[in-house]
VEXDREN-2710 file (C-alpha; in Angstrom, 1 decimal):
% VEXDREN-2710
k/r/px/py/pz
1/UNK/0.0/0.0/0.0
2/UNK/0.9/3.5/-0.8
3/UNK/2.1/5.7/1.9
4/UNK/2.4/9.3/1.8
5/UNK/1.9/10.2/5.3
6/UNK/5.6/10.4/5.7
7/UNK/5.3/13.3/3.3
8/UNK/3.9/16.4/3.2
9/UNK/2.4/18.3/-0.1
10/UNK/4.2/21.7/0.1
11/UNK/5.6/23.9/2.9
12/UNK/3.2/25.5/5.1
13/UNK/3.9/28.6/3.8
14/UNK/2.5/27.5/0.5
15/UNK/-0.9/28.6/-0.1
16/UNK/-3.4/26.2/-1.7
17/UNK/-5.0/29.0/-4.4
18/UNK/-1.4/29.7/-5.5
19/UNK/-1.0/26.1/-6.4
20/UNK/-4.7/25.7/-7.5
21/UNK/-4.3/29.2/-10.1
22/UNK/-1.2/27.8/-11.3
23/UNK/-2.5/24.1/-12.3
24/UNK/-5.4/25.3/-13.3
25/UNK/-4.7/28.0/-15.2
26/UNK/-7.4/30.7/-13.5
27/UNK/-6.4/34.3/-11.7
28/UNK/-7.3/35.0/-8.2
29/UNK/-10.7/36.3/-8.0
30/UNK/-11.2/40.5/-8.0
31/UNK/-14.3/42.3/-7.6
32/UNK/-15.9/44.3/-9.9
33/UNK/-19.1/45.4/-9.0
34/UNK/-19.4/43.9/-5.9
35/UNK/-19.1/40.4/-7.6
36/UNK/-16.2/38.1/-7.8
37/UNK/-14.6/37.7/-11.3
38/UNK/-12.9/34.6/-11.9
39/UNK/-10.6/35.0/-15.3
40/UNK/-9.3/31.4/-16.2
41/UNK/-7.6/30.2/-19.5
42/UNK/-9.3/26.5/-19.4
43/UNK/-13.0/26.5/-20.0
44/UNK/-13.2/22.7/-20.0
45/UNK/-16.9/21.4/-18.4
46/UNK/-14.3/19.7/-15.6
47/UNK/-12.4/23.0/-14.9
48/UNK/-15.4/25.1/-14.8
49/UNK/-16.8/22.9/-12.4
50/UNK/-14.2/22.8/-10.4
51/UNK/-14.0/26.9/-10.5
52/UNK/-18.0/26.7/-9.9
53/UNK/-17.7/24.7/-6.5
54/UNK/-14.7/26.4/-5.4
55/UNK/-16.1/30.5/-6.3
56/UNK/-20.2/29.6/-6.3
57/UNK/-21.0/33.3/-5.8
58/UNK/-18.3/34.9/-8.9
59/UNK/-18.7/35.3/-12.6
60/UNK/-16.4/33.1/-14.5
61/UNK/-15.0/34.7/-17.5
62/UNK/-12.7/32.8/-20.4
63/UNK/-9.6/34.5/-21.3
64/UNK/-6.4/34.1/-23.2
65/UNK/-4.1/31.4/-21.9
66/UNK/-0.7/33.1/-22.7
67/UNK/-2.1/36.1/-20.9
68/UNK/-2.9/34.7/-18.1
69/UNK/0.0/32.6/-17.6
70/UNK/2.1/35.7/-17.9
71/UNK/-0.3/37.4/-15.1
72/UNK/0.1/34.3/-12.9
73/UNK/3.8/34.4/-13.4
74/UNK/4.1/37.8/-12.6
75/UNK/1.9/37.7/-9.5
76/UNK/3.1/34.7/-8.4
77/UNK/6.8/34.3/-9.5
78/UNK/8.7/35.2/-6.5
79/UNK/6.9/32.7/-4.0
80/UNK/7.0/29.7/-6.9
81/UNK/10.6/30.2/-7.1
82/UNK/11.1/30.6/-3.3
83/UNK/8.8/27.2/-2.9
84/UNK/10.9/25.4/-5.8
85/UNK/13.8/25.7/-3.5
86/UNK/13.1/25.4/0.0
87/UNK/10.0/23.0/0.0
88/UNK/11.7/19.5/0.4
89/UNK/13.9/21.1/2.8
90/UNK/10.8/22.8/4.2
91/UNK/9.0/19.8/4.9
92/UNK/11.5/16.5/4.9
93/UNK/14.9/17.9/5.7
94/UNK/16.2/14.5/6.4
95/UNK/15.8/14.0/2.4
96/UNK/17.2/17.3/1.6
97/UNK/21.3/17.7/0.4
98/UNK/21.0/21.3/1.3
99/UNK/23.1/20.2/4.4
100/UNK/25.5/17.5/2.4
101/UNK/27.0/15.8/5.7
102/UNK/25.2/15.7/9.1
103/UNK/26.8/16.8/12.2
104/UNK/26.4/12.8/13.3
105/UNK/27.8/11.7/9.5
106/UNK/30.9/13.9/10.0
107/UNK/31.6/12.4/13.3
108/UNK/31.5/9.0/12.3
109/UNK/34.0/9.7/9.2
110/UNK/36.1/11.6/11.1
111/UNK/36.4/8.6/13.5
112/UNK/36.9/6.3/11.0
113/UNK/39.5/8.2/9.5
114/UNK/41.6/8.4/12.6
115/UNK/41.0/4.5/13.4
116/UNK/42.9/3.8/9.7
117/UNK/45.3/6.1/10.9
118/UNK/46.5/5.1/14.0
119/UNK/46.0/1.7/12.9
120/UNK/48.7/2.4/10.0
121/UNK/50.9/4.4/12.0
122/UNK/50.8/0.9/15.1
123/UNK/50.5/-1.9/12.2
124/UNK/51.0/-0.9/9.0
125/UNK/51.1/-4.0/7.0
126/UNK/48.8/-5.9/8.9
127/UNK/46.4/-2.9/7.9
128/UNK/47.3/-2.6/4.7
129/UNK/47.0/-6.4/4.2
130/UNK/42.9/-6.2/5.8
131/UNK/42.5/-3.2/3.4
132/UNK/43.7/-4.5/0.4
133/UNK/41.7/-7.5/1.5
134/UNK/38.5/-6.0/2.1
135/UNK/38.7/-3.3/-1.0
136/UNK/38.9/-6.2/-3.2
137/UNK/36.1/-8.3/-1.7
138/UNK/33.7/-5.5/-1.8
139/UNK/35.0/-5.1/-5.6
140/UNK/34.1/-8.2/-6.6
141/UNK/30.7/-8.5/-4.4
142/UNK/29.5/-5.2/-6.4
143/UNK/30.8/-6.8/-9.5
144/UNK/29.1/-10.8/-8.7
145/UNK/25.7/-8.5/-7.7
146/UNK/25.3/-6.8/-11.1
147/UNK/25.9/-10.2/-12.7
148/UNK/23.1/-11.8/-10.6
149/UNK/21.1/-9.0/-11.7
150/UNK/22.3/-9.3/-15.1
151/UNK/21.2/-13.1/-15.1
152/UNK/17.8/-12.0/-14.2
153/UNK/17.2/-9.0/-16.4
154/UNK/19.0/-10.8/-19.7
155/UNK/16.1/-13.2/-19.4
156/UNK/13.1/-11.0/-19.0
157/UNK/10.9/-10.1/-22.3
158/UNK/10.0/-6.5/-22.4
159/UNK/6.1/-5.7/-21.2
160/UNK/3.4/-5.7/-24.4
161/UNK/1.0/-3.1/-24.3
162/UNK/-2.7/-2.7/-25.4
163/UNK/-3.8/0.0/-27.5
164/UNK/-4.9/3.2/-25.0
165/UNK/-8.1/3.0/-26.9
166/UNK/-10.0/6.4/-28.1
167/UNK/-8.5/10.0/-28.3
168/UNK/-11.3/10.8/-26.4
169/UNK/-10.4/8.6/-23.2
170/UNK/-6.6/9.8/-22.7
171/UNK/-5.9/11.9/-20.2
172/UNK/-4.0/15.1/-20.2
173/UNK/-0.3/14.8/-19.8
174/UNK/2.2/17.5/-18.7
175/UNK/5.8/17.1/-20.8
176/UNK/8.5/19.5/-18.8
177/UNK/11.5/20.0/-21.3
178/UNK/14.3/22.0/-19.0
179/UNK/16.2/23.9/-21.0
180/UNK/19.8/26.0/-20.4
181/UNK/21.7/27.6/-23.5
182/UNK/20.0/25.1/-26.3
183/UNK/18.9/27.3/-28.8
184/UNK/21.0/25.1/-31.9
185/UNK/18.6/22.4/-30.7
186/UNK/15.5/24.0/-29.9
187/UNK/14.2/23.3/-33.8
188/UNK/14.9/19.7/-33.2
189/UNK/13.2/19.0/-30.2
190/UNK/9.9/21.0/-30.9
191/UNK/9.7/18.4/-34.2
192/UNK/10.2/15.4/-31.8
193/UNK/7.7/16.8/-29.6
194/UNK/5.3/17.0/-32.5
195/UNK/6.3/13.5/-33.7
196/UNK/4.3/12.3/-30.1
197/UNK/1.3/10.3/-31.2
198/UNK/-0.9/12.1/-28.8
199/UNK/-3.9/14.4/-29.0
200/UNK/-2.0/18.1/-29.2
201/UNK/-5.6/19.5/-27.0
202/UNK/-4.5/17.0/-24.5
203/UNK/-0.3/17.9/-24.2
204/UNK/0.4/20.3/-21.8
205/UNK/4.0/21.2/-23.2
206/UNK/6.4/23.5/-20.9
207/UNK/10.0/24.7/-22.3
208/UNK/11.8/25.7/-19.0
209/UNK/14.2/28.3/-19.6
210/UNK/16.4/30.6/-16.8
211/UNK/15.8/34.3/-17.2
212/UNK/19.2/35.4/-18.3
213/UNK/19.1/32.8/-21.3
214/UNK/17.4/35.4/-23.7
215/UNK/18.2/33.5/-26.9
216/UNK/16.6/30.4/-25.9
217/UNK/13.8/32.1/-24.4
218/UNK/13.3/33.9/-27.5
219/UNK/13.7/31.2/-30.1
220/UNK/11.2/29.1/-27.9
221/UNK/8.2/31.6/-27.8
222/UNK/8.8/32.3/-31.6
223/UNK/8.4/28.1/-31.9
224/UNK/6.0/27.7/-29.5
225/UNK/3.9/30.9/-30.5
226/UNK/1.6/28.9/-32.7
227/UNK/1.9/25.2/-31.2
228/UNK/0.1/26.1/-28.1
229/UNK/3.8/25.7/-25.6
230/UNK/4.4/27.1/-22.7
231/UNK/7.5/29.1/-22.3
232/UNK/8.3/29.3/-18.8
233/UNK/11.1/31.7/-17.4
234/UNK/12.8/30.9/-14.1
235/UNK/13.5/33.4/-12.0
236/UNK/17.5/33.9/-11.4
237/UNK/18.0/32.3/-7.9
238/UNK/20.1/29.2/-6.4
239/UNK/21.1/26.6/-6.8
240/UNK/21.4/26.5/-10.4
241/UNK/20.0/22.9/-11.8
242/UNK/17.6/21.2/-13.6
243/UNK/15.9/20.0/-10.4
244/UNK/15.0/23.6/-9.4
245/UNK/13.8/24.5/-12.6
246/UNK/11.7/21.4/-13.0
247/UNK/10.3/22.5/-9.6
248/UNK/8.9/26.0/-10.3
249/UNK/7.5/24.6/-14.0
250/UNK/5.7/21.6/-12.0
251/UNK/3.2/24.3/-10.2
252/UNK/2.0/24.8/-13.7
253/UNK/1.6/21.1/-14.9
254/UNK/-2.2/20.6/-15.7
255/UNK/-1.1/16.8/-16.6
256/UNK/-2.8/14.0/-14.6
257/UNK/0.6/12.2/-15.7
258/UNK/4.0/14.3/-16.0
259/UNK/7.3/13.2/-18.1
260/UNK/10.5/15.0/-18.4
261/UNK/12.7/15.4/-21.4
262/UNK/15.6/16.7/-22.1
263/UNK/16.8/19.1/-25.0
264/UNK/18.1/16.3/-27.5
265/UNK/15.8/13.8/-26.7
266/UNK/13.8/11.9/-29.1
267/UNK/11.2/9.6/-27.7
268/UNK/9.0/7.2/-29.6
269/UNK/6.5/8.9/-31.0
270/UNK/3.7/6.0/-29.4
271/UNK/5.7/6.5/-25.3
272/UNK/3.2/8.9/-24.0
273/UNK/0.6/6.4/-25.3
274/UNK/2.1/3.0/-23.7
275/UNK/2.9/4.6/-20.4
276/UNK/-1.0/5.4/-20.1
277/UNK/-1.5/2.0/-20.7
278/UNK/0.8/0.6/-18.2
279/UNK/-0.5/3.5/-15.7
280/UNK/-3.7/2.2/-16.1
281/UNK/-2.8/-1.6/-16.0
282/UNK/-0.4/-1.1/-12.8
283/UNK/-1.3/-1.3/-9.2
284/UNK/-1.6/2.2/-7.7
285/UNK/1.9/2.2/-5.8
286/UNK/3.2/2.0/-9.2
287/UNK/4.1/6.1/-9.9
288/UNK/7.0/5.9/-12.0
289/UNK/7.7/4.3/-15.4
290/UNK/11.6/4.7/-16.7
291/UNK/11.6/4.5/-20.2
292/UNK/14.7/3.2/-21.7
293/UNK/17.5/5.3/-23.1
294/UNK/20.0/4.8/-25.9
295/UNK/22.0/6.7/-28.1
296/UNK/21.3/7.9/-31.9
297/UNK/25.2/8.7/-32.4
298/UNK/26.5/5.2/-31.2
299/UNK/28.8/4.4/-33.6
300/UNK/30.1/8.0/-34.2
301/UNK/33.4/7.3/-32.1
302/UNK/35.2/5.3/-29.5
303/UNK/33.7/6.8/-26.6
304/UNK/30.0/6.8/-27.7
305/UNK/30.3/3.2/-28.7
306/UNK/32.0/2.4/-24.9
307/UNK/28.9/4.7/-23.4
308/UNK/26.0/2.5/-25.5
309/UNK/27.3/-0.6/-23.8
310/UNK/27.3/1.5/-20.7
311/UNK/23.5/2.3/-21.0
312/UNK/22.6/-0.7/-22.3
313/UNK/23.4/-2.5/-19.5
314/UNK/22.1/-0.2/-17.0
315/UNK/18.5/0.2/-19.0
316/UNK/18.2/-3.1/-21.0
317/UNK/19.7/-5.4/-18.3
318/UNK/19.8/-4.2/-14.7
319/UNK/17.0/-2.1/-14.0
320/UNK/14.2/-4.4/-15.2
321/UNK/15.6/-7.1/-12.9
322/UNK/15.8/-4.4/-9.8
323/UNK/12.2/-4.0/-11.5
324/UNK/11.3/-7.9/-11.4
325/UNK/13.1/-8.0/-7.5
326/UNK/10.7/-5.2/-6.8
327/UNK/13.8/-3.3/-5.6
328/UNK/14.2/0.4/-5.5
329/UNK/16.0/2.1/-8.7
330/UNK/17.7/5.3/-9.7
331/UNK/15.7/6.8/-12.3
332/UNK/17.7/7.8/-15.5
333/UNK/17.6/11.8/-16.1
334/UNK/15.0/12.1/-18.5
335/UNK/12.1/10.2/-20.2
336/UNK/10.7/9.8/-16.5
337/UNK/6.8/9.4/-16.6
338/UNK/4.9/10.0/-13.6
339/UNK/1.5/10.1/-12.2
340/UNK/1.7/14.4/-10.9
341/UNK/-0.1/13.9/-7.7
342/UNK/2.1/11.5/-6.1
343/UNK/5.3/14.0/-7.7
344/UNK/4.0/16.4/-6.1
345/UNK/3.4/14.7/-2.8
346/UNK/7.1/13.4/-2.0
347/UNK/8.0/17.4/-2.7
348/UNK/9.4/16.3/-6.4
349/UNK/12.6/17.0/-7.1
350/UNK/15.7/18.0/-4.8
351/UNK/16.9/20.9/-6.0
352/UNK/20.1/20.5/-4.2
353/UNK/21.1/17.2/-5.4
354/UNK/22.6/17.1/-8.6
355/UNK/21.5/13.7/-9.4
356/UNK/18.1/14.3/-8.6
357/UNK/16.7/11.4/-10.7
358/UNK/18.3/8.6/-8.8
359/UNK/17.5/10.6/-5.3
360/UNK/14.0/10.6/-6.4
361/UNK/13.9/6.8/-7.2
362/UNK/15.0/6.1/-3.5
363/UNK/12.8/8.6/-1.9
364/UNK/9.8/7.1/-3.9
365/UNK/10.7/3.6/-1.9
366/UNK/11.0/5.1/1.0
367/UNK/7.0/6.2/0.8
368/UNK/6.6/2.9/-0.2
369/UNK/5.7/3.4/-3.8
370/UNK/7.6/1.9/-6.9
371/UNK/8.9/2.3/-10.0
372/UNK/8.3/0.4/-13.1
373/UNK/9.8/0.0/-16.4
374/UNK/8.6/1.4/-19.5
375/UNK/9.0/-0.5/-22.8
376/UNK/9.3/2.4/-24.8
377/UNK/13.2/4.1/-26.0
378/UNK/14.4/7.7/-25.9
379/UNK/17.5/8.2/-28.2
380/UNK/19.7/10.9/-27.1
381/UNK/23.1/12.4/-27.5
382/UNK/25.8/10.9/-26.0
383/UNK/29.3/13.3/-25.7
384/UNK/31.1/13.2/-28.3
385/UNK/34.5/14.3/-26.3
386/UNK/36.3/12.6/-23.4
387/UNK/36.2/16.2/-21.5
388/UNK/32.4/16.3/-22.1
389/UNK/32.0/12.7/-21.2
390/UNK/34.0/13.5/-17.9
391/UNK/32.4/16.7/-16.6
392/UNK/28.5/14.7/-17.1
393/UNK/30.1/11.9/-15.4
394/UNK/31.1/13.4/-12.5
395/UNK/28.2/14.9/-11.7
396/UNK/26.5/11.9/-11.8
397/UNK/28.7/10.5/-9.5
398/UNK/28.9/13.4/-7.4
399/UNK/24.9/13.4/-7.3
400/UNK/25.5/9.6/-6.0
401/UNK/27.4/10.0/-3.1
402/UNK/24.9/12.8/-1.9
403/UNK/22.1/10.6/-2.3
404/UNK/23.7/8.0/-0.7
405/UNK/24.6/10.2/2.3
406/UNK/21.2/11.7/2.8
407/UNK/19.6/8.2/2.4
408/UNK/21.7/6.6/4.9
409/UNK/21.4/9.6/7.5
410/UNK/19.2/6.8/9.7
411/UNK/20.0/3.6/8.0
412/UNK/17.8/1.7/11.0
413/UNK/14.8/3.8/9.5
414/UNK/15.8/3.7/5.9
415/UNK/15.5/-0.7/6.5
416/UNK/12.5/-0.6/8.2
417/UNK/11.1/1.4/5.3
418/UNK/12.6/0.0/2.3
419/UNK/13.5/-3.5/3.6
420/UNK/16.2/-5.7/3.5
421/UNK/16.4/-5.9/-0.7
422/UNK/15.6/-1.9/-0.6
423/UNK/18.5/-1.1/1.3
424/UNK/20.8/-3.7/0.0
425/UNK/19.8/-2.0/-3.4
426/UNK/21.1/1.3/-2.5
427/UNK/24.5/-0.2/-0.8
428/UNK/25.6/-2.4/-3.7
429/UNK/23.6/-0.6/-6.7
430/UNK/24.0/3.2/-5.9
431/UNK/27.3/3.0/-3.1
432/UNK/28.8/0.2/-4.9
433/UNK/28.9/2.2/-8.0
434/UNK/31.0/4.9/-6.1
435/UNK/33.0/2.8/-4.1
436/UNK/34.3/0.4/-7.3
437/UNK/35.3/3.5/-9.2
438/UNK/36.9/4.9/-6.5
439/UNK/38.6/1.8/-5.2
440/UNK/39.3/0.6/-8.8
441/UNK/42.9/2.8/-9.6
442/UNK/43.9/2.1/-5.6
443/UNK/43.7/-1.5/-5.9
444/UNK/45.3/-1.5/-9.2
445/UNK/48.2/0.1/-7.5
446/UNK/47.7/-2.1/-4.4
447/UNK/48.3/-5.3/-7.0
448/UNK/51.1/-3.7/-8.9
449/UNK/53.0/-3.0/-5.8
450/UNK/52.7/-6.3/-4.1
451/UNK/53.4/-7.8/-7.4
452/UNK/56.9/-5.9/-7.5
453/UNK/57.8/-5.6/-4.1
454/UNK/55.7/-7.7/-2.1
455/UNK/56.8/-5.7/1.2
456/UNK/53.5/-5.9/2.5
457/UNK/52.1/-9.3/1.8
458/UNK/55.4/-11.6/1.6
459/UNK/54.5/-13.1/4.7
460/UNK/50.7/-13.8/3.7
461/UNK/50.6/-14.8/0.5
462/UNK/47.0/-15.8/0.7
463/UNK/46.1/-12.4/1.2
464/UNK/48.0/-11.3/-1.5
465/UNK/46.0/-14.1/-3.8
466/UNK/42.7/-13.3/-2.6
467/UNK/43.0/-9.4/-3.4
468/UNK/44.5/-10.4/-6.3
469/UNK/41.6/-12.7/-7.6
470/UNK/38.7/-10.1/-6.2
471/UNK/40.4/-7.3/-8.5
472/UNK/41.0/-9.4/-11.9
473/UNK/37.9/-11.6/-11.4
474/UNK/36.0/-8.0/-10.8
475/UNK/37.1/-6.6/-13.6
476/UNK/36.6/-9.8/-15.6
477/UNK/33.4/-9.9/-14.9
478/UNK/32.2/-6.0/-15.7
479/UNK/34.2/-6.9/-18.9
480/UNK/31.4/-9.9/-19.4
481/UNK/28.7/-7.7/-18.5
482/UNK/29.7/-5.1/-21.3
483/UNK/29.9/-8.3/-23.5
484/UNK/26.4/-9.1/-23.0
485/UNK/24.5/-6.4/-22.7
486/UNK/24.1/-5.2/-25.9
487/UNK/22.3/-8.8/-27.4
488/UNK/19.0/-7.9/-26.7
489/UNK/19.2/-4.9/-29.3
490/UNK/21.8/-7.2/-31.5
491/UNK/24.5/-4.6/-31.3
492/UNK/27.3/-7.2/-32.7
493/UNK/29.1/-4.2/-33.9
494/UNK/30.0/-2.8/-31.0
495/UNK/30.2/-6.0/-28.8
496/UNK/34.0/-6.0/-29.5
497/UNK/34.6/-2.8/-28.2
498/UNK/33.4/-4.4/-24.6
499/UNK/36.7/-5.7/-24.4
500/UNK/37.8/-2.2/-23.8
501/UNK/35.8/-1.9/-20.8
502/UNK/38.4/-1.8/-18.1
503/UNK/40.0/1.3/-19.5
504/UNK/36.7/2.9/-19.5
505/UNK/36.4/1.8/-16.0
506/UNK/39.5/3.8/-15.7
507/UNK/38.4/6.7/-16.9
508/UNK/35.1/6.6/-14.3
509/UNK/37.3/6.3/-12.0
510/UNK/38.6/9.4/-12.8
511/UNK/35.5/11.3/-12.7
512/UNK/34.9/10.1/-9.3
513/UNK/37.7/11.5/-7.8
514/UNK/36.8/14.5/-9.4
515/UNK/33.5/14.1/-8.4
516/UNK/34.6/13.6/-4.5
517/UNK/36.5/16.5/-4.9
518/UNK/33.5/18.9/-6.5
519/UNK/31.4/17.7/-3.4
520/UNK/33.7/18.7/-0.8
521/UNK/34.4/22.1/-2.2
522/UNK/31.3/22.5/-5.0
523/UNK/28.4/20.5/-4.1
524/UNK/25.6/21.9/-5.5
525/UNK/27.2/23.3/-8.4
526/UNK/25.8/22.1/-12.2
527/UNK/28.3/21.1/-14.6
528/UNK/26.4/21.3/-18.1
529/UNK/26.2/19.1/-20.7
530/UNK/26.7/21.0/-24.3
531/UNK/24.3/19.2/-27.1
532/UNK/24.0/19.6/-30.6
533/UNK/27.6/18.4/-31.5
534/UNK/27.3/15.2/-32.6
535/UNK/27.6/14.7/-36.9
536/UNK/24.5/12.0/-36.3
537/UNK/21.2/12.7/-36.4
538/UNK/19.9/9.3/-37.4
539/UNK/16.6/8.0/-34.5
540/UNK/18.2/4.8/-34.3
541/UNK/22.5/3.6/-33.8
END
């Protein structure tokens, strides 16, 4: 059963006719007269109901939607961009990375830190022995844990859906496309948009743009002028992200389901369609569907072809068999569909975390609700550089170790909540991730040292072949995962370049220290991904 008692909707501060005007597209009643007048830009039967029951004494007059978004926006601005920010750490600052280390987490690692320490400084190669030990162990154990899940995902079939049925049964649905400096692409994504196989009366379609971004805020109104968008301008303000963003545009989302997209993306045109369908076919704690993501640039280089094994293993392999274990799963950043009212009632997104897509997956479990995969694909853009590539990846793993850290701020009350497969989930799927690329160059250099000097573990040379086998066979078998993930969307072309894996490894491993680093000294801070680069523009690899 769903439980959103742990949660509240909004901070108190938050009034309900603020969130009401903005969702439902009406102004706050004036008088004219000595009569209320209601002005409201959706004179559907339901909305005018709903305007009738709430005002049953005022006049209810139709208006133009673009003006009245601009009215609400300008009356209402300031608080939505106040509330974007401060409402999860409003109302659950235990799931807020405003504060990235409690004073209790701080402690502990500070302790821990000084145990190693003395410990070296009394016994160094007795210590060095145990960590070398234990380093490689957990390697492996992360690496034996995706293979388990790999053995279960490889051998699911992907969900068949029904037809939705009639036009005039489907429900509206809210897209949010966050947008930051992506005026070259802007022309390309309003044409995917209007490749959706949905009813355009029933898309409620909302480019995201920051204030000081004029040229993408003015190439978007010019597209949008006659396609019935909604160009929404963020107040400046921080942090920075996408999460914040995607926070002030949700007060607006009329949607009774809500996806995000991102600027290159290119979803199936029939995806809005199927995740209605599985909406409507899934049990109620279902909120979430993640669509699947590739690439349409695959094979334009090295990197991109090392990446599409990357994401095919994560989306084609392991998160349909967290799915099938009815474990908790970090959502992908985009091409996330979900039903608005429960969105809206774990406070959304984090605007603090910069991985707020995986945070959100794990906050979702922790209200006991799920998330399901969708059998639908997104094509997007994969960098095209190694210093692109390494600036998106460290973010990601930056966002990772503040989810982590925020989610195991009471790891007693993050069990009882999630359960035994929940939390192991986040330890081995989400930490393990961390942990392997940060422990990956260390215990490379461990190995090569004890190989040519063997100062340390001369005197236990089981030690030094048990750290030995947890590193090679760790790395052997992410090399088989990358082997096989690509068969269920017969990639043979690239399957060779899986061979290549561990250097890729290598290279993660660099963007975590730089990611560790960023969190000490930058933690909220965004590092952008530029699109529009690649020479592909093919839908499919």
């Amino acid at each position: 059963m769903v439980d959103i008692r742990l949660y509240s909707l909004t901070c108190p501060a938050e009034s309900f006719g603020r969130s009401s005007c903005a969702a439902r597209l009406f102004l706050p009643p004036t008088n004219e007269d000595g009569r209320q007048i209601v002005t409201t830009a959706d004179t559907s039967a339901e909305n005018i109901c709903w305007l009738r029951a709430a005002y049953p004494d005022a006049r209810i007059v139709g208006s133009d939607r673009r003006d009245v978004l601009t009215r609400l926006e300008q009356r209402f601005g300031d608080e939505l961009a106040v509330a974007a920010v401060d409402s999860l750490a409003c109302s659950n600052p235990e799931f807020s990375a405003r504060v990235v280390l409690t004073r209790h987490q701080a402690a502990s690692l500070f302790l821990l830190a000084a145990a190693v320490a003395v410990s070296f400084w009394i016994w160094p190669g007795a210590t060095f022995r145990f960590i070398a030990m234990a380093a490689s162990t957990a390697f492996l154990a992360g690496a034996s844990f995706r293979c388990a899940l790999a053995w279960i995902g490889g051998g699911m079939a992907p969900n068949s859906a029904p037809d939705a049925g009639s036009d005039r049964t489907l429900p509206t649905y809210t897209i949010l496309v966050p947008l930051y400096r992506e005026a070259n692409v802007l022309s390309r994504l309003v044409e995917a948009l209007l490749e959706l196989n949905y009813p355009r009366d029933k898309l409620d379609i909302k480019l995201i743009v920051e204030s000081d971004d004029l040229e993408t805020a003015t190439i978007g109104e010019r597209l949008a002028w006659n396609l019935g968008f909604h160009v929404i301008r963020v107040p400046e303000g921080a942090p920075r992200t996408k999460p914040r963003a995607c926070n002030y545009a949700l007060a607006f989302a009329r949607g009774e389901f809500t996806v995000i997209y991102d600027a290159e993306d290119r979803p199936a045109p029939d995806q809005l369609r199927k995740a209605v369908v599985r909406f409507r076919n899934a049990p109620r704690e279902v909120v979430c569907l993640q669509a699947r993501l590739s690439f349409y640039n695959t094979n334009e280089n090295w990197l991109t072809r090392l990446f599409a094994l990357d994401y095919a293993l994560w989306f084609e392999v392991l998160l349909p068999a967290l799915e099938a274990l009815k474990m908790p799963m970090p959502l992908g950043g985009t091409s996330n569909h979900f039903r608005t009212s429960a969105l809206r009632a774990v406070g959304a997104w984090d605007p603090y975390n910069v991985t707020e897509d995986a945070d959100l997956g794990f906050r979702l479990a922790q209200s006991r609700m799920r998330v399901a995969m969708l059998d639908s694909t997104t094509f997007e853009e994969a960098p095209t550089t190694l210093v692109a590539w390494l600036k998106q990846r460290s973010r990601w793993l930056k966002g990772y170790m503040q989810t982590w850290l925020v989610h195991m701020r009471d790891p007693v009350r993050l069990q009882r909540r999630m359960g035994w497969l929940g939390f192991l989930s986040l330890q081995f799927f989400l930490g393990g991730t961390v942990l392997a690329a940060l422990a990956n160059p260390l215990l490379w250099l461990m190995f090569l040292w004890t190989v040519r000097f063997q100062s340390f573990t001369s005197s236990s040379p089981v030690i030094m072949t048990i750290s030995s086998f947890g590193l090679l066979s760790g790395n052997a078998l992410l090399t088989w995962l990358a082997v096989v993930a690509p068969k269920r969307r017969e990639w043979r072309g690239i399957t060779p370049y899986a061979f290549a894996v561990t250097f890729y490894w290598a290279l993660a491993s660099l963007a975590a220290w730089r990611g560790l680093w960023q969190l000490v000294t930058r933690p909220s801070y965004w590092e952008k991904t530029v699109h529009g680069l690649s020479r592909f523009d093919q839908s499919t690899p």
